[in-house]
N, CA, C and O atoms as a Tripos MOL2 file, in Angstrom:
@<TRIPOS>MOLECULE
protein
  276   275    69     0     0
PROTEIN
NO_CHARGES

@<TRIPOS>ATOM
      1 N          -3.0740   -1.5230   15.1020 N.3       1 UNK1
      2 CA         -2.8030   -1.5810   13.6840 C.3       1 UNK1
      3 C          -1.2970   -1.4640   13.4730 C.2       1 UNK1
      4 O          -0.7860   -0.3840   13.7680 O.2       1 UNK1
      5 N          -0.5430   -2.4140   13.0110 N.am      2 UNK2
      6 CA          0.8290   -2.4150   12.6320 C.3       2 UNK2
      7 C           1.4250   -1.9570   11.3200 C.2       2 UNK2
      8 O           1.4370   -2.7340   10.3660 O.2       2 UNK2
      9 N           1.9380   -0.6940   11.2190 N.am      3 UNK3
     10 CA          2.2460    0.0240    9.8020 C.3       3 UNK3
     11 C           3.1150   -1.1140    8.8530 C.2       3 UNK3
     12 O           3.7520   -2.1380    9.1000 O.2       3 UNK3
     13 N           2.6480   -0.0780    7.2220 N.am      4 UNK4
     14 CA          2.8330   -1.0020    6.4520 C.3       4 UNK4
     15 C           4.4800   -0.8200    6.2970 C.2       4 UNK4
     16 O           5.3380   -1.6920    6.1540 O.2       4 UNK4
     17 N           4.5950    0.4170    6.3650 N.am      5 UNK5
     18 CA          6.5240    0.4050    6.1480 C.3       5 UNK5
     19 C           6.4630    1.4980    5.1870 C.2       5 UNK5
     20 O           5.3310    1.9580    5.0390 O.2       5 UNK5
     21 N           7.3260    1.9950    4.5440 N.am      6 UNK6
     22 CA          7.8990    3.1310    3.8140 C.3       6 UNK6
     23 C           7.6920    2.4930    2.2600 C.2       6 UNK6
     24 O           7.8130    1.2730    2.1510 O.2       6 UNK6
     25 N           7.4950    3.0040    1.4920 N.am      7 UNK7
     26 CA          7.5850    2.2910    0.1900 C.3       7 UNK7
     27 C           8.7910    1.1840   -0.1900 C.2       7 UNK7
     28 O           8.4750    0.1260   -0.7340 O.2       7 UNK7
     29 N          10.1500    1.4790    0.1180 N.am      8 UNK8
     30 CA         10.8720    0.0850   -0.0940 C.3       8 UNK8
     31 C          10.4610   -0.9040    0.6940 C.2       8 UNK8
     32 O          10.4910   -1.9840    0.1040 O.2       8 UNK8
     33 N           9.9130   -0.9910    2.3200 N.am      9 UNK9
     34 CA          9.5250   -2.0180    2.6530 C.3       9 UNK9
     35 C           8.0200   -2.6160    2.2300 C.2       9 UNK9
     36 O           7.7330   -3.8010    2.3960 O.2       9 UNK9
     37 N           7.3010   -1.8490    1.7860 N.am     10 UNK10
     38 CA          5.9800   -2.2190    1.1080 C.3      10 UNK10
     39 C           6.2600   -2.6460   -0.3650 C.2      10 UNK10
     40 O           5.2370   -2.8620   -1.0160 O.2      10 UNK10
     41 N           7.4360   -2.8090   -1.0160 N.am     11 UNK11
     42 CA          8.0100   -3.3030   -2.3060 C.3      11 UNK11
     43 C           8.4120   -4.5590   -1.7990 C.2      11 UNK11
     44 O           7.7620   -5.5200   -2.2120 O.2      11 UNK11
     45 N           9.2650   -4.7660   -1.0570 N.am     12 UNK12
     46 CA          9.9600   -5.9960   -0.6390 C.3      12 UNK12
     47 C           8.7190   -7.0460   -0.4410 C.2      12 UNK12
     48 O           8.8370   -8.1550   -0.9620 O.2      12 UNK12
     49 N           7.4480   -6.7100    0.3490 N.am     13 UNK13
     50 CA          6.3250   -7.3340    0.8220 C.3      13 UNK13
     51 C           5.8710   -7.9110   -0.2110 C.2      13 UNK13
     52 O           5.9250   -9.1210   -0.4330 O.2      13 UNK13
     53 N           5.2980   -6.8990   -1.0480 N.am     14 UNK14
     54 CA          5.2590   -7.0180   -2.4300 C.3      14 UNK14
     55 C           5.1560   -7.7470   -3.5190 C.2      14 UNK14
     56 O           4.2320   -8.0850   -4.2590 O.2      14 UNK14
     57 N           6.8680   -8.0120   -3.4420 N.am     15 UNK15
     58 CA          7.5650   -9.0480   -4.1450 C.3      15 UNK15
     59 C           7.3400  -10.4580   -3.5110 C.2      15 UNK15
     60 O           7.1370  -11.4850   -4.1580 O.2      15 UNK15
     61 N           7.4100  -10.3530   -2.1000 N.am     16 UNK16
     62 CA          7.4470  -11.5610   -1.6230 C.3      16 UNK16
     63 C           5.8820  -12.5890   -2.1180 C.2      16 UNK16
     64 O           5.6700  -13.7920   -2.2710 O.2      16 UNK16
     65 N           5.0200  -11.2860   -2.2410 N.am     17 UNK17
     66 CA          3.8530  -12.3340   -2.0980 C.3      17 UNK17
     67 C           3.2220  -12.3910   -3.4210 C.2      17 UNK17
     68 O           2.0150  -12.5430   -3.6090 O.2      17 UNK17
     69 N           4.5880  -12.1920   -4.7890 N.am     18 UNK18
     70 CA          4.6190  -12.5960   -5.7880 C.3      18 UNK18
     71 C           3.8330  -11.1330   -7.0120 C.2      18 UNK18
     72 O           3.5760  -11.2990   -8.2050 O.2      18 UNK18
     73 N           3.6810  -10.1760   -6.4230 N.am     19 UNK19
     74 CA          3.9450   -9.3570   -7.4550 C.3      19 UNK19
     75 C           5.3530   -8.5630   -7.7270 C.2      19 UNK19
     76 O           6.3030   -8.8060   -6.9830 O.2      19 UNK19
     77 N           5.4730   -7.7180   -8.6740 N.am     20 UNK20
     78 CA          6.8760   -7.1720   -9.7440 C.3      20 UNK20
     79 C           7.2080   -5.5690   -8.7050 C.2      20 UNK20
     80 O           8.3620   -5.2020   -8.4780 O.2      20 UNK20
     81 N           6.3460   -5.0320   -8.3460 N.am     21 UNK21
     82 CA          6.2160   -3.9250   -8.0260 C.3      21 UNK21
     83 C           5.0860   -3.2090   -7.5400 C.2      21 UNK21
     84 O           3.9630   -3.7140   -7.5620 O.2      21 UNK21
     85 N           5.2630   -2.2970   -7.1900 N.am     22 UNK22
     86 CA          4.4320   -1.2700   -6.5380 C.3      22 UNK22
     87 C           3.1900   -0.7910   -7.7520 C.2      22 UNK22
     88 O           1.9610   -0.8550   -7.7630 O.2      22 UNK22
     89 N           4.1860   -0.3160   -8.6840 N.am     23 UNK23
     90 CA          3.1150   -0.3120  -10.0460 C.3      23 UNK23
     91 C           2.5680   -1.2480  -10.4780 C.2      23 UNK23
     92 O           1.4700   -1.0710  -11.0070 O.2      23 UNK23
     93 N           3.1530   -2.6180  -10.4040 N.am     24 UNK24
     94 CA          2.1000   -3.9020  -10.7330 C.3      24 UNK24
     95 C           0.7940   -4.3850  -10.1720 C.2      24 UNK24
     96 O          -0.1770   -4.9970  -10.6170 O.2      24 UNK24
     97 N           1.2100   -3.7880   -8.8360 N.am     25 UNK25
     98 CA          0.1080   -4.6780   -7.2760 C.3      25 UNK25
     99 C          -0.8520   -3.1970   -8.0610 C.2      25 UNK25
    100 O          -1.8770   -3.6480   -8.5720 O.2      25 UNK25
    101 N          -0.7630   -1.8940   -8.2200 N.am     26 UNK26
    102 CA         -1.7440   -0.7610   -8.6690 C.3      26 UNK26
    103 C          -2.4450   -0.7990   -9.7650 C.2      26 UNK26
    104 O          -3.5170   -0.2020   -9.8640 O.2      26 UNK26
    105 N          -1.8020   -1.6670  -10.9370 N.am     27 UNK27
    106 CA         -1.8260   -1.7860  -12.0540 C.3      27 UNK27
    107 C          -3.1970   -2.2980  -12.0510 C.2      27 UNK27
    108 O          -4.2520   -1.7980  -12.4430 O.2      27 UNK27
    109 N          -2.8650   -3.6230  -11.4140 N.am     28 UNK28
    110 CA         -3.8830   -4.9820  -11.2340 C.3      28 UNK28
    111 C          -5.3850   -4.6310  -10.2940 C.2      28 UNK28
    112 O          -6.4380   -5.2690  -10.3050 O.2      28 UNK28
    113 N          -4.9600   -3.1360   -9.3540 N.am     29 UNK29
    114 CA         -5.8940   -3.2840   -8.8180 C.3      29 UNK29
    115 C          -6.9270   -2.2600   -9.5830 C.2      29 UNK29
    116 O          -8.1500   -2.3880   -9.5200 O.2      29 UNK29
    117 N          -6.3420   -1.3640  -10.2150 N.am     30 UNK30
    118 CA         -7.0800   -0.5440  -10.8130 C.3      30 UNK30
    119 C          -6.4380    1.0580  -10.2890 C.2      30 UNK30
    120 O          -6.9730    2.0070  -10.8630 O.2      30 UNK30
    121 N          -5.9510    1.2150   -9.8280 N.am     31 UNK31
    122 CA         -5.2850    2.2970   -8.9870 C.3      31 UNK31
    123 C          -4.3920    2.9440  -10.1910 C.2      31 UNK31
    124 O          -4.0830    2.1800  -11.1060 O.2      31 UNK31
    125 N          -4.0790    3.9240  -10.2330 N.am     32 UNK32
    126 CA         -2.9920    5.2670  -10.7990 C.3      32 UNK32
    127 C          -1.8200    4.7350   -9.6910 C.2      32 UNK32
    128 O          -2.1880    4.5990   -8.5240 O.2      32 UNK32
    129 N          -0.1270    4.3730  -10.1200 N.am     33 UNK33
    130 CA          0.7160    3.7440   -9.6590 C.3      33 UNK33
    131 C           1.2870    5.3400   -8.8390 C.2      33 UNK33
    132 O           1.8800    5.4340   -7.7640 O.2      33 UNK33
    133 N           1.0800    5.8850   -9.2970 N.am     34 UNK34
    134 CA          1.1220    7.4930   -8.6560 C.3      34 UNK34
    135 C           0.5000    7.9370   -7.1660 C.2      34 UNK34
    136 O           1.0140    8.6860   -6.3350 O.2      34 UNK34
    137 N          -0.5350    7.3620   -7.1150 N.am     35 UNK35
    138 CA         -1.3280    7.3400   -6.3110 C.3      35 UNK35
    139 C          -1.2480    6.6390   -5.5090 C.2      35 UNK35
    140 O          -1.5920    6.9460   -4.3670 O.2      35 UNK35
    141 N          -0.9140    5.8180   -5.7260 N.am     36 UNK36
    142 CA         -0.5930    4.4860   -4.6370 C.3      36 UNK36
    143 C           0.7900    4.3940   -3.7320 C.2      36 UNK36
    144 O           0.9290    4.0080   -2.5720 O.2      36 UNK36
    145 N           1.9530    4.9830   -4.8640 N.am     37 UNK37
    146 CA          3.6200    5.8780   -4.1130 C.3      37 UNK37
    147 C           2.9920    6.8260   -2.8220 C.2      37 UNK37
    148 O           3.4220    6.9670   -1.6770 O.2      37 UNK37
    149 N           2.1150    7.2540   -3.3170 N.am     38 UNK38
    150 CA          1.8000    9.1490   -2.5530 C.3      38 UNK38
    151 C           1.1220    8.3100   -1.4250 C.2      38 UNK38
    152 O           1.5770    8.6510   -0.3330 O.2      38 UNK38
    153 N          -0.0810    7.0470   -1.3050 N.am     39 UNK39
    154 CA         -0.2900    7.1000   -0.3530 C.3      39 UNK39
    155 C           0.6680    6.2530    0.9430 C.2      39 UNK39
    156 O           0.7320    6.3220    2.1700 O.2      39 UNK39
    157 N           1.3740    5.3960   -0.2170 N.am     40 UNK40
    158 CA          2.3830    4.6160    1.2090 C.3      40 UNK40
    159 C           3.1590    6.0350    1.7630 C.2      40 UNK40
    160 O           3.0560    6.3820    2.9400 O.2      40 UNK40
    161 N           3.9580    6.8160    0.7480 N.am     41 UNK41
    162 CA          4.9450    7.9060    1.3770 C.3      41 UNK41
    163 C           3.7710    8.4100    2.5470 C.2      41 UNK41
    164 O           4.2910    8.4460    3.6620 O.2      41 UNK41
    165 N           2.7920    8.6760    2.5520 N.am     42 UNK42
    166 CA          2.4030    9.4710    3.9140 C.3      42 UNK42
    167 C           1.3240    8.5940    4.4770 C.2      42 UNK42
    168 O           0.2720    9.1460    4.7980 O.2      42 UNK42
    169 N           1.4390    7.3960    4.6270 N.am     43 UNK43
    170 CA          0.0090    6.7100    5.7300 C.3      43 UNK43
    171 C           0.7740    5.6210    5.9450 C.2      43 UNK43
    172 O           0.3180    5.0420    6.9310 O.2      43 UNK43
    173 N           1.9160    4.9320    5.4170 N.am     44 UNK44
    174 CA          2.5770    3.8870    5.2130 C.3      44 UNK44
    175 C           3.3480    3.4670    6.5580 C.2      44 UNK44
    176 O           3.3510    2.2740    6.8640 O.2      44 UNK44
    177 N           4.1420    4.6020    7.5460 N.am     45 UNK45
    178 CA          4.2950    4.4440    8.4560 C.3      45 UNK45
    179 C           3.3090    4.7910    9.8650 C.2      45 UNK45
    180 O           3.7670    4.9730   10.9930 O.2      45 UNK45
    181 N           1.7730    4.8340    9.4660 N.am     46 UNK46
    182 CA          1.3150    5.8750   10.2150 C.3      46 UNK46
    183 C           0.4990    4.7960   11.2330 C.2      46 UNK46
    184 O          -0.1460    3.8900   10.7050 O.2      46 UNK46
    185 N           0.5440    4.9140   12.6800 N.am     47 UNK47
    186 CA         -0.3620    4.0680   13.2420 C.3      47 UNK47
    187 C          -1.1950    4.3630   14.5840 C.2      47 UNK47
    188 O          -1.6270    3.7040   15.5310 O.2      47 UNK47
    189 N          -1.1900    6.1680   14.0180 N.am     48 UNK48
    190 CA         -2.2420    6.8290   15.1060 C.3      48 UNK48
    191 C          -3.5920    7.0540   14.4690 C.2      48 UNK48
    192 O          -4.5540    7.4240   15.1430 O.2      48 UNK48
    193 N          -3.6640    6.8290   13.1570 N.am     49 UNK49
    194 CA         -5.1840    7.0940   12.8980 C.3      49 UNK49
    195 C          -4.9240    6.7870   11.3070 C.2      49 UNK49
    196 O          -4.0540    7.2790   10.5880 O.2      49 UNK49
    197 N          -6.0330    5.7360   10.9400 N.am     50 UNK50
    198 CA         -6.3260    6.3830    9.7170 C.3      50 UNK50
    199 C          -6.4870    6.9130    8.3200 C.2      50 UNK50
    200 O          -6.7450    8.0950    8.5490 O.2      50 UNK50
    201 N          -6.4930    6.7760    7.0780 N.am     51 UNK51
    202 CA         -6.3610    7.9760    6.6130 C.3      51 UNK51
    203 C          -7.3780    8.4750    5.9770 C.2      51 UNK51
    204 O          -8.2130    7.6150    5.6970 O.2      51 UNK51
    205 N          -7.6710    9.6840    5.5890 N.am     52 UNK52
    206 CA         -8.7580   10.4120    6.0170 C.3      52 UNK52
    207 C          -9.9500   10.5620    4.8040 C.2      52 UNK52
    208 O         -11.0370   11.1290    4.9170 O.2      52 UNK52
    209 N          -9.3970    9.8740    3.6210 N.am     53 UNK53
    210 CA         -9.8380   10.4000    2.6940 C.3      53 UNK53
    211 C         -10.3690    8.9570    2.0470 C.2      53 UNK53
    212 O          -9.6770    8.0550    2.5200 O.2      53 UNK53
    213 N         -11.0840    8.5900    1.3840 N.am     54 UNK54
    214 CA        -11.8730    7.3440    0.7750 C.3      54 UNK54
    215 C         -11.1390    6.4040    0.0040 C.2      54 UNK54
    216 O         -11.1160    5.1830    0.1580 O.2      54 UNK54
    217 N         -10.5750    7.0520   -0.7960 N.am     55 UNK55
    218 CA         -9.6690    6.0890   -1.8720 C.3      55 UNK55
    219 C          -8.1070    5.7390   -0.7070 C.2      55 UNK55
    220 O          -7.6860    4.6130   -0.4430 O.2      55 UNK55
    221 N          -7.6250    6.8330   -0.2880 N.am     56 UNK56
    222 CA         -6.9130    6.4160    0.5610 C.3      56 UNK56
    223 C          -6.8410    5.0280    1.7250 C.2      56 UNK56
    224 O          -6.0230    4.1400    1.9660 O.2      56 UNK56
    225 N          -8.3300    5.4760    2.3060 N.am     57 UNK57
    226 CA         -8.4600    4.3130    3.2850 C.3      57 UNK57
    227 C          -8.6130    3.2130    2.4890 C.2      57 UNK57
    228 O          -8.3910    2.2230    3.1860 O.2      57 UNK57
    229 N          -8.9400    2.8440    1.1360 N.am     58 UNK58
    230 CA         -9.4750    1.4770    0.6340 C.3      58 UNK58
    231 C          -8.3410    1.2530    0.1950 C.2      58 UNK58
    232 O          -8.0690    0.0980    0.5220 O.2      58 UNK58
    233 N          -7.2790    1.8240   -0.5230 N.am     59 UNK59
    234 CA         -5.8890    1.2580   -0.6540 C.3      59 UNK59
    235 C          -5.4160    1.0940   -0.0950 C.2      59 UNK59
    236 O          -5.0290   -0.0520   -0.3250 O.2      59 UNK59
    237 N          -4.8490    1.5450    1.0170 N.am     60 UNK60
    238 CA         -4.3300    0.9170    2.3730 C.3      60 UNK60
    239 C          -5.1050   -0.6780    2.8090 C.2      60 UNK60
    240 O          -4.5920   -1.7960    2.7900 O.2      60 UNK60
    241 N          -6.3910   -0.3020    3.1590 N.am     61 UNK61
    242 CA         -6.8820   -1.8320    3.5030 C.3      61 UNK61
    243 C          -6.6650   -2.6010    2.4710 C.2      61 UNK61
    244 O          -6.8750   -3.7680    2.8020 O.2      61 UNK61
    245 N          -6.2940   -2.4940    1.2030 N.am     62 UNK62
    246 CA         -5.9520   -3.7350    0.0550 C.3      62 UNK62
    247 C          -4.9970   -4.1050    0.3020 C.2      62 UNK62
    248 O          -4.7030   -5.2980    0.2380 O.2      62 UNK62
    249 N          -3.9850   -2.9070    0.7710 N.am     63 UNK63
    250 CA         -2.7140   -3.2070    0.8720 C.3      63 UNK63
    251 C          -2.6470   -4.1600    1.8270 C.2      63 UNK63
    252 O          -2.3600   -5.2920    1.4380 O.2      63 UNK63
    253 N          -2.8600   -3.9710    3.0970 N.am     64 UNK64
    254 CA         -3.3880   -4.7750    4.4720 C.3      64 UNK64
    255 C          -3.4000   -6.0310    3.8300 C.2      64 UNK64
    256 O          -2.4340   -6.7950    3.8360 O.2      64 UNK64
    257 N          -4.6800   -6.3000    3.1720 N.am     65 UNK65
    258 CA         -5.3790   -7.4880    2.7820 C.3      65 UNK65
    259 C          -4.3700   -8.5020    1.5870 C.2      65 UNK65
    260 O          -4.2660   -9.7260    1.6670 O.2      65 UNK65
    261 N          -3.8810   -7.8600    0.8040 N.am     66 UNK66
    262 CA         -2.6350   -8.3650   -0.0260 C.3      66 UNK66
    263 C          -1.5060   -8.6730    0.9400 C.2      66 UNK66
    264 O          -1.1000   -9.8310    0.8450 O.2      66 UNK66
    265 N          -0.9830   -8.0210    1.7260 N.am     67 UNK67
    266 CA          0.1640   -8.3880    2.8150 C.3      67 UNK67
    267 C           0.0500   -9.4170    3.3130 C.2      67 UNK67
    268 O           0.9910  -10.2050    3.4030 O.2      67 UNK67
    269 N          -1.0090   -9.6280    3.7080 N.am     68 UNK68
    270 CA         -1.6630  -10.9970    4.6850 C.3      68 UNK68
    271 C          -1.8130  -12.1850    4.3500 C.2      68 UNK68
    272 O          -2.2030  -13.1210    5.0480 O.2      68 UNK68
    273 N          -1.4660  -12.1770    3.1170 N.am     69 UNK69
    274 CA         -1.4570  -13.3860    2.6330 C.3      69 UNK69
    275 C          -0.3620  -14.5110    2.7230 C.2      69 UNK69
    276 O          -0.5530  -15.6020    2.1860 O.2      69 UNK69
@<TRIPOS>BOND
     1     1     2 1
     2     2     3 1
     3     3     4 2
     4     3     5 am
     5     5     6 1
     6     6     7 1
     7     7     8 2
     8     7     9 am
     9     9    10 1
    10    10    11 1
    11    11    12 2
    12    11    13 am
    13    13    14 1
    14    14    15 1
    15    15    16 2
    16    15    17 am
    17    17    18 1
    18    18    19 1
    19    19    20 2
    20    19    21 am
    21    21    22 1
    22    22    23 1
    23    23    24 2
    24    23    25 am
    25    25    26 1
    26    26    27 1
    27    27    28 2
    28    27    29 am
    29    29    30 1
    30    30    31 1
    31    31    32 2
    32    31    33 am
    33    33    34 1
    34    34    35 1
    35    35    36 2
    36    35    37 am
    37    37    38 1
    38    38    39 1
    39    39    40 2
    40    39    41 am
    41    41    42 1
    42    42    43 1
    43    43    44 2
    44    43    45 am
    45    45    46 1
    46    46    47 1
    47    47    48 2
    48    47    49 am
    49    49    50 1
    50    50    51 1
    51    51    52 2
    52    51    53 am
    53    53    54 1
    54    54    55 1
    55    55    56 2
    56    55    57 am
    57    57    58 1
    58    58    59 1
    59    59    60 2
    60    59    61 am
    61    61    62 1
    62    62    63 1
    63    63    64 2
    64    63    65 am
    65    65    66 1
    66    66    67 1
    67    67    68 2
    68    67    69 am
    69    69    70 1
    70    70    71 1
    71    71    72 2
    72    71    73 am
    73    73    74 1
    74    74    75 1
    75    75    76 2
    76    75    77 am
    77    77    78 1
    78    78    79 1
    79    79    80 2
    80    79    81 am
    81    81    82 1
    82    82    83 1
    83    83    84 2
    84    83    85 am
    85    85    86 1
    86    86    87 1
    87    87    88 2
    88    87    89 am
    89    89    90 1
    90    90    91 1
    91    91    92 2
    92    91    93 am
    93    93    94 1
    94    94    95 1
    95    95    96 2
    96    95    97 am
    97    97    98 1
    98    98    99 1
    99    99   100 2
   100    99   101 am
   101   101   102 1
   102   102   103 1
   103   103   104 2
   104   103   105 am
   105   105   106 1
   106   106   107 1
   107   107   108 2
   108   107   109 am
   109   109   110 1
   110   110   111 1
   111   111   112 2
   112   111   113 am
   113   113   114 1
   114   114   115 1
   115   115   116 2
   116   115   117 am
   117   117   118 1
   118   118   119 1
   119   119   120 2
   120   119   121 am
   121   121   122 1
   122   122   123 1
   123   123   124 2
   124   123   125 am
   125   125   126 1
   126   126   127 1
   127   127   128 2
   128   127   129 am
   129   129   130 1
   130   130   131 1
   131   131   132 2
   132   131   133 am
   133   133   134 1
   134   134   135 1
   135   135   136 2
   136   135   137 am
   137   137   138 1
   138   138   139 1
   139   139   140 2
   140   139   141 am
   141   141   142 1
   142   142   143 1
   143   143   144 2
   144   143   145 am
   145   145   146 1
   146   146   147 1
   147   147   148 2
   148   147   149 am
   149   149   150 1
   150   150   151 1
   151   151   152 2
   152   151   153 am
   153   153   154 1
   154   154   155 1
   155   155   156 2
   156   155   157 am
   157   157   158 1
   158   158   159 1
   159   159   160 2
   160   159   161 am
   161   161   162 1
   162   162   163 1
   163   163   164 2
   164   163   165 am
   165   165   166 1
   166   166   167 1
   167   167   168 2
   168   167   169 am
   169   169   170 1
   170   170   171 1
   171   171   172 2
   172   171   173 am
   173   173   174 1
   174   174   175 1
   175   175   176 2
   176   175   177 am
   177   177   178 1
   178   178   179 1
   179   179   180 2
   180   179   181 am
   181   181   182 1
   182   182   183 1
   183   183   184 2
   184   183   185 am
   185   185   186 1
   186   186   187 1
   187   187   188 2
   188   187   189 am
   189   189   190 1
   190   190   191 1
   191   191   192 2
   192   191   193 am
   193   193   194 1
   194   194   195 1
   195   195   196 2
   196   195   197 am
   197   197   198 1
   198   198   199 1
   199   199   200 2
   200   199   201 am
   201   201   202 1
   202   202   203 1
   203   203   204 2
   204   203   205 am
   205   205   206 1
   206   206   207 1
   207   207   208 2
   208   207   209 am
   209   209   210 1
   210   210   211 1
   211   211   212 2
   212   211   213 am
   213   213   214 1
   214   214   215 1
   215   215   216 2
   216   215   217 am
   217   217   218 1
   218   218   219 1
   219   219   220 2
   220   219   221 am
   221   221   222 1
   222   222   223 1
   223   223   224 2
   224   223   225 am
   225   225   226 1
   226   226   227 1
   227   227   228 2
   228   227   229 am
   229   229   230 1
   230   230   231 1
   231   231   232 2
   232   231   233 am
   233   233   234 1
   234   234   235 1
   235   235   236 2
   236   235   237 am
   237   237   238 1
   238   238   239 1
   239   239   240 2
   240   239   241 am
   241   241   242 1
   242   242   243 1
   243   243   244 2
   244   243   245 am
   245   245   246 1
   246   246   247 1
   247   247   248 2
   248   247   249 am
   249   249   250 1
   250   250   251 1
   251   251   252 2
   252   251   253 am
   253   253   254 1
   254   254   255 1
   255   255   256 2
   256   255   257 am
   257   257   258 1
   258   258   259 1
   259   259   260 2
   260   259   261 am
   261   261   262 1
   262   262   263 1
   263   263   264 2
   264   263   265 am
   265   265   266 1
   266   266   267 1
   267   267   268 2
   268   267   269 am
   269   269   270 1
   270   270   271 1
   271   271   272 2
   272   271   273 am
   273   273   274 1
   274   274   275 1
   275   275   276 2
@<TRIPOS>SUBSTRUCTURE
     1 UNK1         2 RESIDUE 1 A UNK
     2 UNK2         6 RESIDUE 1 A UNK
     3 UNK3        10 RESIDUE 1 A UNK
     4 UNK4        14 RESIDUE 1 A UNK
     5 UNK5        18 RESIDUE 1 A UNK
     6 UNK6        22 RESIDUE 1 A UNK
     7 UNK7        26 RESIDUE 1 A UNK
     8 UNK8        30 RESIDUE 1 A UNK
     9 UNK9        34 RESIDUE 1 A UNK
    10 UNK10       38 RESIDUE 1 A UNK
    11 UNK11       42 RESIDUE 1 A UNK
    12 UNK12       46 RESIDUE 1 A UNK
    13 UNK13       50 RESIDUE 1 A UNK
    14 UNK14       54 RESIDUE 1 A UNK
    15 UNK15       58 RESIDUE 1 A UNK
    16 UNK16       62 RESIDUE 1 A UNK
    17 UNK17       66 RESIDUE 1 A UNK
    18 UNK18       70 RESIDUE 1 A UNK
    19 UNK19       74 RESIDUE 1 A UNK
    20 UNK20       78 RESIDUE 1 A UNK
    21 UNK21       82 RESIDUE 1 A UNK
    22 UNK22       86 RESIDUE 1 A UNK
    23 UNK23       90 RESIDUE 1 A UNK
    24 UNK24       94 RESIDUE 1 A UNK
    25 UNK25       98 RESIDUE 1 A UNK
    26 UNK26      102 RESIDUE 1 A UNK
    27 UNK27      106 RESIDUE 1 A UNK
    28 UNK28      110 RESIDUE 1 A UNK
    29 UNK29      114 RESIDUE 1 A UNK
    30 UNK30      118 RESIDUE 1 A UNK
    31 UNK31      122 RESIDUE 1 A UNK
    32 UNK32      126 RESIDUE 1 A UNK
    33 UNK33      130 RESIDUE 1 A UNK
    34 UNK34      134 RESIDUE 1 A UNK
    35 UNK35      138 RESIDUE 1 A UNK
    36 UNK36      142 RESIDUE 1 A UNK
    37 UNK37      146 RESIDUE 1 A UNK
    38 UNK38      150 RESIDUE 1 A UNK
    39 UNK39      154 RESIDUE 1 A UNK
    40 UNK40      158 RESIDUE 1 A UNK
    41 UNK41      162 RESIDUE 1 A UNK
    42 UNK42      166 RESIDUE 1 A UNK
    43 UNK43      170 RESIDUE 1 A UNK
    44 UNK44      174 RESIDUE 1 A UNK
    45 UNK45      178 RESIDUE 1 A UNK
    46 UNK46      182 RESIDUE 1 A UNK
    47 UNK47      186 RESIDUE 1 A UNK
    48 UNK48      190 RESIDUE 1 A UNK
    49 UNK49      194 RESIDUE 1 A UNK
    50 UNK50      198 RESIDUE 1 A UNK
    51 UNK51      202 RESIDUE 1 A UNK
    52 UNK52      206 RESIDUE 1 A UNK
    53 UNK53      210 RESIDUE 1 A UNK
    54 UNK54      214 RESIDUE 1 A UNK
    55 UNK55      218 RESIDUE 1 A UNK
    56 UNK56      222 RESIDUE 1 A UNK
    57 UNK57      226 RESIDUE 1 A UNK
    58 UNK58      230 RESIDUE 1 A UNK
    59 UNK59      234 RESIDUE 1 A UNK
    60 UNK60      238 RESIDUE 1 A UNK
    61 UNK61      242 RESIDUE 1 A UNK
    62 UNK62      246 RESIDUE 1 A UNK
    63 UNK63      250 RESIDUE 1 A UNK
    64 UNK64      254 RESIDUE 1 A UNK
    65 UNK65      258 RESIDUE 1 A UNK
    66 UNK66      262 RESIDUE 1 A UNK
    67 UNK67      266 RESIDUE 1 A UNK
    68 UNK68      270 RESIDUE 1 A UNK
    69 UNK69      274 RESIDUE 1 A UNK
């Protein structure tokens, strides 16, 4: 699993694949833009496991899944 990056590099991604921001890509998905900062700052570089908690793991895999495009 190849980390997503720190929040400025998960902004830059972001942008590239045509959303405004971090709060926009949260906005749209239904997510608290709060929530979505908190989970890149601590799972964003992480690529030993994981993260542990439900909403966590499904934003991350959106994130994943939005990146990939």
């Amino acid at each position: 699993m190849k980390p997503l990056g720190d929040t400025l590099d998960v902004y830059a991604k972001l942008v590239r694949v045509g959303y405004g921001s971090i709060k926009d890509w949260a906005d749209k998905h239904g997510y608290k833009p709060v929530t979505v900062y908190r989970i890149i700052h601590v799972w964003g570089n992480r690529t030993d496991k994981e993260p542990h908690g439900g909403l966590a793991r499904e934003i991350m895999r959106r994130l994943r899944e939005t990146l990939a495009q």
